[in-house]
C-alpha positions as CSV (number, residue, x, y, z in Angstrom):
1,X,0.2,-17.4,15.8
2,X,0.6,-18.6,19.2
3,X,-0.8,-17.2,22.8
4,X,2.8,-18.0,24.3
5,X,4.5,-15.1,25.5
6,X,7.8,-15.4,24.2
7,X,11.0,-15.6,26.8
8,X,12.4,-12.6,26.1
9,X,9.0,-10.4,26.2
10,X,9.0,-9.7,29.7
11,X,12.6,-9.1,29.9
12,X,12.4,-6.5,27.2
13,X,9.9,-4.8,28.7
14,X,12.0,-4.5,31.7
15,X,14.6,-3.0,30.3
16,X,12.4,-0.4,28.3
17,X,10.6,0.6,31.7
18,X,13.1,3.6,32.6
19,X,12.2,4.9,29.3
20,X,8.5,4.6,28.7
21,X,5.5,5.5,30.7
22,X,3.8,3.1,33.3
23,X,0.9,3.3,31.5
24,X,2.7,1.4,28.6
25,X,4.9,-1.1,31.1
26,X,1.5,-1.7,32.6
27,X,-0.2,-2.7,29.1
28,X,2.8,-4.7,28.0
29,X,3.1,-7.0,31.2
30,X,-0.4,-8.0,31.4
31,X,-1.1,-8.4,27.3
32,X,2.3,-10.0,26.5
33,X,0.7,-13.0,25.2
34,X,-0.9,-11.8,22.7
35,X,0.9,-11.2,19.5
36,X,-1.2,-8.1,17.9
37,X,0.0,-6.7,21.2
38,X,3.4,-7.3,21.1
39,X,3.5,-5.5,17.5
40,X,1.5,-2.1,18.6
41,X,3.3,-2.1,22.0
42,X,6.9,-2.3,20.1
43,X,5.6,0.3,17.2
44,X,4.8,2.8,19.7
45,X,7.8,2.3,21.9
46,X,9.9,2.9,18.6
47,X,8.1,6.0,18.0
48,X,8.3,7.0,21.5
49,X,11.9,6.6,21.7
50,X,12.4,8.2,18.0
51,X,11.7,11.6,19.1
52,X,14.4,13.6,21.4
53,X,13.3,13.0,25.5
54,X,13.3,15.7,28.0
55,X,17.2,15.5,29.0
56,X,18.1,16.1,25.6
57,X,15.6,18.6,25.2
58,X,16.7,20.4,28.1
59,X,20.1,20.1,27.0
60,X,19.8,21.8,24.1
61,X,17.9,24.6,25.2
62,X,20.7,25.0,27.9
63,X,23.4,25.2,25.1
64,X,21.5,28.3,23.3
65,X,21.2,30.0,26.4
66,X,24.9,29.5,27.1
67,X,26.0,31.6,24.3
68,X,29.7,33.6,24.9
69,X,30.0,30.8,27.9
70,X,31.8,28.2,25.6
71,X,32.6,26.2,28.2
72,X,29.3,25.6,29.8
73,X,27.8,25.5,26.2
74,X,30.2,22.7,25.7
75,X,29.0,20.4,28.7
76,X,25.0,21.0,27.6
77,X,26.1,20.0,24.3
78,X,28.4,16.9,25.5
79,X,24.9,16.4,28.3
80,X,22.6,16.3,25.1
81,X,25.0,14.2,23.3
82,X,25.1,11.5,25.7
83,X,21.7,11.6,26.0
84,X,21.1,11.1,22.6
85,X,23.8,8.5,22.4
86,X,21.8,6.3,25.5
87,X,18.1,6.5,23.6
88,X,19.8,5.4,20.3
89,X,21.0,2.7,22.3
90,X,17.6,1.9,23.7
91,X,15.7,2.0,20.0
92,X,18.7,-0.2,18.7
93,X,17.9,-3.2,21.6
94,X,14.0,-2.6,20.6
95,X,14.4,-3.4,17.2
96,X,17.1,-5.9,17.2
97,X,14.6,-8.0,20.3
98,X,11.5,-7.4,17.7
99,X,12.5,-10.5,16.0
100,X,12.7,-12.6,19.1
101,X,9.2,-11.4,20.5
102,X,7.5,-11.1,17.1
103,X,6.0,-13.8,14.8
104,X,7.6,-13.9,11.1
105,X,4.2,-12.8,10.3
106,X,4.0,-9.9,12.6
107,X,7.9,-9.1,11.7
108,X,6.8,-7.6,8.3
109,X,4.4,-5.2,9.7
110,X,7.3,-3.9,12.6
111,X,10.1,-3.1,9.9
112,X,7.2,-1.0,7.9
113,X,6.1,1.0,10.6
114,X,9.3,1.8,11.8
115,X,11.4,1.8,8.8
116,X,9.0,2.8,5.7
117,X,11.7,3.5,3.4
118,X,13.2,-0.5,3.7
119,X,10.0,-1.6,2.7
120,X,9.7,0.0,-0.8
């Protein structure tokens, strides 16, 4: 496997930054190069992203508390449905870039951790 960080790496990890924690931009820009790296930083991002973030959280809570007020129960829901909508969007550019910043060794390993069932 090679040390070269692959071109579309960095601007992946751009475009995940709104999303994720500076902790894990941090990690990703300065061990890019390293393949191992790439994999664990892309599994946890999927898993990060898998799970509902706080404006859809918020969202929802909103909606139950809006109950008789239709119409205000109807923009939280339409809020949290947006916001689910955008981080399904996000999950769907990390996995479809996982080829182009993973070896087809390391590609194997991605599609098992974040899709267990396609494995079997």
């Amino acid at each position: 496997m090679s040390s070269a960080t692959p071109a579309g790496w960095l601007p992946l990890v751009d475009s995940l930054e709104p999303h994720l924690a500076p902790e894990w931009i941090r990690q990703a820009r300065a061990h890019g190069e390293q393949p191992w790296v790439r994999l664990i930083a892309l599994v946890d991002a999927h898993a990060q992203l898998s799970n509902p973030r706080l404006a859809e959280k918020i969202a929802a809570t909103m909606s139950e508390l809006a109950e008789g007020r239709e119409d205000e129960r109807a923009g939280w829901d339409a809020v949290r449905e947006q916001a689910f909508a955008d981080r399904q969007e996000v999950v769907a550019q990390l996995v479809d870039a996982a080829s182009e910043v993973l070896s087809p060794e390391l590609m194997p390993l991605f599609i098992r951790s974040v899709d267990p069932a396609r494995m079997m």
